[in-house]
VOGU-3710 file (C-alpha; in Angstrom, 3 decimals, decimal comma):
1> xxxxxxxxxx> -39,205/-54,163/-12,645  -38,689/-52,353/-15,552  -35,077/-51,669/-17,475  -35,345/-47,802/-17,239  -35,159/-48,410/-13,155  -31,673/-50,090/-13,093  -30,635/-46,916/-15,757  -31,542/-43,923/-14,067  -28,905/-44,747/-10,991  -26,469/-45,072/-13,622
11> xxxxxxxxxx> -28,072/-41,578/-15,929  -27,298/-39,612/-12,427  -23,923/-40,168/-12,128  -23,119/-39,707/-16,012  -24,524/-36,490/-15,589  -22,963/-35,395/-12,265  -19,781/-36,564/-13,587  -20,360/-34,474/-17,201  -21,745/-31,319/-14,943  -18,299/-31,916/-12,289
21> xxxxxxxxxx> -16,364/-31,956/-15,698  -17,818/-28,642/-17,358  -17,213/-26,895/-14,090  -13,006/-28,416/-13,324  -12,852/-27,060/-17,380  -13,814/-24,116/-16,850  -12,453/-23,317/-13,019  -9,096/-24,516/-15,022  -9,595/-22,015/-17,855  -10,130/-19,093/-15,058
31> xxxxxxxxxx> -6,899/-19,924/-13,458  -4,910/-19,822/-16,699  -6,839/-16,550/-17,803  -5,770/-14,825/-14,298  -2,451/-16,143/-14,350  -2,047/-14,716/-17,774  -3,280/-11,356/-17,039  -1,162/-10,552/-14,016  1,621/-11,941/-15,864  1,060/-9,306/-17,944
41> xxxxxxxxxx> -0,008/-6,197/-15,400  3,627/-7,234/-13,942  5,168/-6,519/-16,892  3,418/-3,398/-18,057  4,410/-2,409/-14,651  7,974/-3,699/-14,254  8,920/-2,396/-18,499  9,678/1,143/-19,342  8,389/2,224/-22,710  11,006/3,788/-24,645
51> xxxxxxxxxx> 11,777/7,387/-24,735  9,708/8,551/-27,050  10,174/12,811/-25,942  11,477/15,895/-28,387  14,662/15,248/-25,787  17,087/12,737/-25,557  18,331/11,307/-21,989  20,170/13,927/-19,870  24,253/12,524/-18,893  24,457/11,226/-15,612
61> xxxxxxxxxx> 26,011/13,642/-12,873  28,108/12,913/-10,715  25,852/13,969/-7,495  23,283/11,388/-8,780  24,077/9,087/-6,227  20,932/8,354/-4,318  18,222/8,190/-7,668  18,602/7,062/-11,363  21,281/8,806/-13,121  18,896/10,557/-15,441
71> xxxxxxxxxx> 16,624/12,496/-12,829  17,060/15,009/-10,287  15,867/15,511/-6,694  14,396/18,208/-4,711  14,067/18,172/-1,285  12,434/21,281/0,634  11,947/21,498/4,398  9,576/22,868/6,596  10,781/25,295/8,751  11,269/22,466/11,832
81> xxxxxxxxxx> 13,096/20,648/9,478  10,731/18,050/8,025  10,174/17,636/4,721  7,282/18,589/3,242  7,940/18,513/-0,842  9,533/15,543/-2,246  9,983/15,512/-5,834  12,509/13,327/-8,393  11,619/14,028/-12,152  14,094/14,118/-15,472
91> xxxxxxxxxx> 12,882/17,765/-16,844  13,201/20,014/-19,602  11,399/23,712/-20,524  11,439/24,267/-24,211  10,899/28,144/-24,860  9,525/29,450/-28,114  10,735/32,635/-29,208  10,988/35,142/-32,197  14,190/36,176/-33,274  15,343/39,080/-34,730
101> xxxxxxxxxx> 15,180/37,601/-38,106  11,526/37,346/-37,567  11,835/33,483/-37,067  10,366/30,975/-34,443  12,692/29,231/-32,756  13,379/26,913/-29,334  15,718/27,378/-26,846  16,106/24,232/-24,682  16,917/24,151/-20,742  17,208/20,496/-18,314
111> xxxxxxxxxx> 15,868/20,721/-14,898  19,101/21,147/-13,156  20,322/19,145/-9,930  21,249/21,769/-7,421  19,079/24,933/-8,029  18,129/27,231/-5,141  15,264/25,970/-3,210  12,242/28,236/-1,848  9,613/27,776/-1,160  6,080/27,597/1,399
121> xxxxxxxxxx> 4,955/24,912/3,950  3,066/27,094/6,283  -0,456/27,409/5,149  -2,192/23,757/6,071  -4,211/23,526/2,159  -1,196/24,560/0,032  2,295/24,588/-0,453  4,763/26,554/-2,736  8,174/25,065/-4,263  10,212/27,292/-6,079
131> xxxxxxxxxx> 13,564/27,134/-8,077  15,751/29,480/-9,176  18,817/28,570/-12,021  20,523/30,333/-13,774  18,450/33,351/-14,269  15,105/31,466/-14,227  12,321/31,176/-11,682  9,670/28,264/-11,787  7,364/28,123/-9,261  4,850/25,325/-8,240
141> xxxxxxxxxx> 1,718/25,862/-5,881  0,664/22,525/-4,779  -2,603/22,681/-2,896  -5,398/20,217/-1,313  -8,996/19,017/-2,834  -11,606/20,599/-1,142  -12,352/17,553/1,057  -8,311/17,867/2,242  -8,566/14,079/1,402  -6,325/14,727/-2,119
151> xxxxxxxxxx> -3,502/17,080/-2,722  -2,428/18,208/-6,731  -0,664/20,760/-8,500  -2,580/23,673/-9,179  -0,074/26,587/-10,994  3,211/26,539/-12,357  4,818/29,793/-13,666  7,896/30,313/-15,262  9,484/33,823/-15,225  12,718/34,913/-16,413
161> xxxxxxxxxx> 14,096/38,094/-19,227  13,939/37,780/-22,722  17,172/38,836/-22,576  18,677/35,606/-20,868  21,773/33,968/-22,204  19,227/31,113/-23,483  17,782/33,554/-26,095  20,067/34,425/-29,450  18,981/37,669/-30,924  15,484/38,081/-29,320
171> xxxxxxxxxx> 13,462/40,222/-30,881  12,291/41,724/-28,381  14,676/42,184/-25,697  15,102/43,342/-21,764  11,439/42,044/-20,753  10,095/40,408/-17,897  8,742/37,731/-19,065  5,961/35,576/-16,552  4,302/32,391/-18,031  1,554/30,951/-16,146
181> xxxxxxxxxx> 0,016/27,268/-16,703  -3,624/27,890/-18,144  -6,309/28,619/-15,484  -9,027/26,324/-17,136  -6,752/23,358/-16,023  -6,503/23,698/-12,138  -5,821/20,079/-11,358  -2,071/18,544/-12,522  -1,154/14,774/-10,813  -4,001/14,623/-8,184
191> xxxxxxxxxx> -3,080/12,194/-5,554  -4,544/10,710/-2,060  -2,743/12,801/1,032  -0,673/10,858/2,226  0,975/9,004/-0,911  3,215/10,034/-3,347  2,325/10,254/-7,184  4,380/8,056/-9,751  4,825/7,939/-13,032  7,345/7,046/-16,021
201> xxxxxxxxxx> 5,692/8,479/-18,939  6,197/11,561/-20,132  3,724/14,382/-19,109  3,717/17,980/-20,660  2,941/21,142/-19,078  2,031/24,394/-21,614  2,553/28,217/-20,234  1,913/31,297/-21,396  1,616/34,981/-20,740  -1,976/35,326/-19,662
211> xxxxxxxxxx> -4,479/37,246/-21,854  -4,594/40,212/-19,689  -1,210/40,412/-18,378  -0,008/43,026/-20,848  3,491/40,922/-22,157  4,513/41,708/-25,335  7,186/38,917/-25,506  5,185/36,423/-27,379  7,055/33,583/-25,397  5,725/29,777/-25,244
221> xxxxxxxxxx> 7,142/27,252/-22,758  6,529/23,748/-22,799  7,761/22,005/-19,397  8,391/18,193/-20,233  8,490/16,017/-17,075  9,490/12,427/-17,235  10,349/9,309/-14,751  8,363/11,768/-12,256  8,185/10,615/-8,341  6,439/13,506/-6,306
231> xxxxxxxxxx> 4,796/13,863/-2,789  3,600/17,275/-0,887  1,980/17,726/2,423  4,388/15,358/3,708  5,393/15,960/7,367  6,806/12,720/8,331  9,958/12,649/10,292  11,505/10,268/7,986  11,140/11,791/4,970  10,085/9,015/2,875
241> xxxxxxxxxx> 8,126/8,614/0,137  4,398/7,471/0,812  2,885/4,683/-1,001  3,242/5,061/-5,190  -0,327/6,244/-6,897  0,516/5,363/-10,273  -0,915/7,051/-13,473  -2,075/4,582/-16,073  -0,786/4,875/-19,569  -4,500/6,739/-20,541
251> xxxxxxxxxx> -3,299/9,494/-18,719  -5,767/8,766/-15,925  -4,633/7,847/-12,072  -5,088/4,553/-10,472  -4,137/3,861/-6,816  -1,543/0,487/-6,244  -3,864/-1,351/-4,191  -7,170/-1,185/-6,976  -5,490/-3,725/-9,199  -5,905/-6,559/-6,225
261> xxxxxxxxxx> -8,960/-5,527/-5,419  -10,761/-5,121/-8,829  -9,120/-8,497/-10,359  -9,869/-9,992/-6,748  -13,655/-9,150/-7,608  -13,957/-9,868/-10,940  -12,013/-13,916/-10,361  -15,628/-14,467/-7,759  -17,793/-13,056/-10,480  -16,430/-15,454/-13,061
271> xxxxxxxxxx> -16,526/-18,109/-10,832  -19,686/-17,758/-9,178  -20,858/-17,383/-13,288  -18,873/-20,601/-14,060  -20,372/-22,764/-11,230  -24,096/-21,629/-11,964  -23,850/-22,488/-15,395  -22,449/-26,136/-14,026  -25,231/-26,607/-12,256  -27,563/-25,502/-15,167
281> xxxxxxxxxx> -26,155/-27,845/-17,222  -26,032/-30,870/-15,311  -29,810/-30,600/-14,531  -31,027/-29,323/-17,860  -28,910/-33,029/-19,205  -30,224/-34,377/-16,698  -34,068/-33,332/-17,480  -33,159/-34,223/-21,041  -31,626/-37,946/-20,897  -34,939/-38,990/-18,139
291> xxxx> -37,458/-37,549/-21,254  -35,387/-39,313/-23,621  -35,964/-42,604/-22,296  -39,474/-42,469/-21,072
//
């Protein structure tokens, strides 16, 4: 009997134990790497970035009492008493205007926390919130995706008179003055029916008179909207909010659940990856030591 016959028992398990090795290592590695990673989606998630805005926090009030101290909610019913728009957001409108020195300026104005609420929850594809405070009028027409499987915002407009108490020295005084959001971008915060749309970082909304709408005010207004939690087409007895449909800090929109799912999916593909290249191994060794000693 020759020596390489009492050595190839021995070869096999020196290279299952090698290929068993390269594939704990690596399984090992994974774990770390996935533990790492939702350590970190946890805190992106759980951390507020700083406020970063051309505003600086708004005082507390003294009717915040059921939301943070730094945002307001608006609650509109349906006409059987349901709610149907849900919406919490820290808000300001910035207004540009020329003076009578012939100079652009800004005149600043917070969201308030009690303005008069109006509004539409009739029509089963779109919905109209309105506010009216202290001599202005915004307006938001929420409406559903053609499908009716998403809802979003599609117009805001801002109307008001150039000669509000906001405006020193206008230049152009005792207008009506309507600002619309622009028409090319009919889709703000689209969200699943059914949940409500989240997000802490600061989003900005531009109006202006449209081309052919004749105003001679020359009036900008930027609409700032921050810590924003907002849900339409609700209908739900309780009033809730839905589940959260975050938006990501691209500026994009991710659902809650994808996170689980995606990383779920991509822990099997690096494992599946992992163990094939085990296997690989340990035979190619395998294939290698046996030629070596013939």
């Amino acid at each position: 009997m020759k020596l390489t016959d009492f050595r190839q028992p021995l070869i096999r398990v020196q290279g299952l134990g090698r290929g068993l090795s390269a594939t704990l290592f690596y399984s090992a590695l994974l774990a770390v790497l996935v533990t790492a990673a939702h350590g970190l989606q946890l805190g992106a998630l759980s951390t507020k970035a700083p406020r970063v805005s051309k505003y600086t926090t708004k005082s507390p009030s003294a009717s915040s009492m059921n939301h943070d101290a730094t945002t307001s909610l608006y609650r509109f019913n349906a006409t059987n008493g349901i709610t149907c728009i849900l919406m919490q957001v820290d808000g300001l409108i910035s207004i540009r205007y020329r003076n009578k020195l012939n100079e652009d300026v800004e005149a600043d104005l917070y969201m308030p926390d009690d303005p008069q609420l109006s509004g539409e929850c009739v029509e089963s594809n779109m919905e109209i919130l309105t506010m009216d405070f202290k001599g202005f009028r915004l307006s938001m027409t929420f409406k559903k995706s053609s499908g009716g499987e998403g809802w979003y915002i599609n117009l805001f407009e801002l109307s008001y008179s150039s000669s509000n108490w906001l405006f020193e020295h206008p230049d152009r005084p005792n207008l009506d003055v309507k600002l619309t959001s622009p028409a090319q971008t009919p889709m703000y915060f689209p969200t699943p029916v059914g949940k409500s749309y989240l997000c802490d970082k600061e989003q900005t909304v531009i109006m202006y008179a449209p081309h052919d709408s004749g105003d001679q005010s020359g009036h900008i207004a930027k609409l700032y909207l921050r810590d924003m939690h907002m849900q339409s087409f609700m209908f739900k007895d309780s009033g809730k909010w839905g589940p959260s449909f975050h938006c990501s800090a691209t500026g994009s929109y991710r659902d809650e659940t994808a996170p689980l799912a995606v990383g779920t999916a991509l822990a099997i593909a690096v494992l599946l990856t992992i163990s094939g290249y085990g296997g690989w191994r340990y035979f190619k060794v395998k294939k290698v030591q046996y030629g070596s000693m013939e």
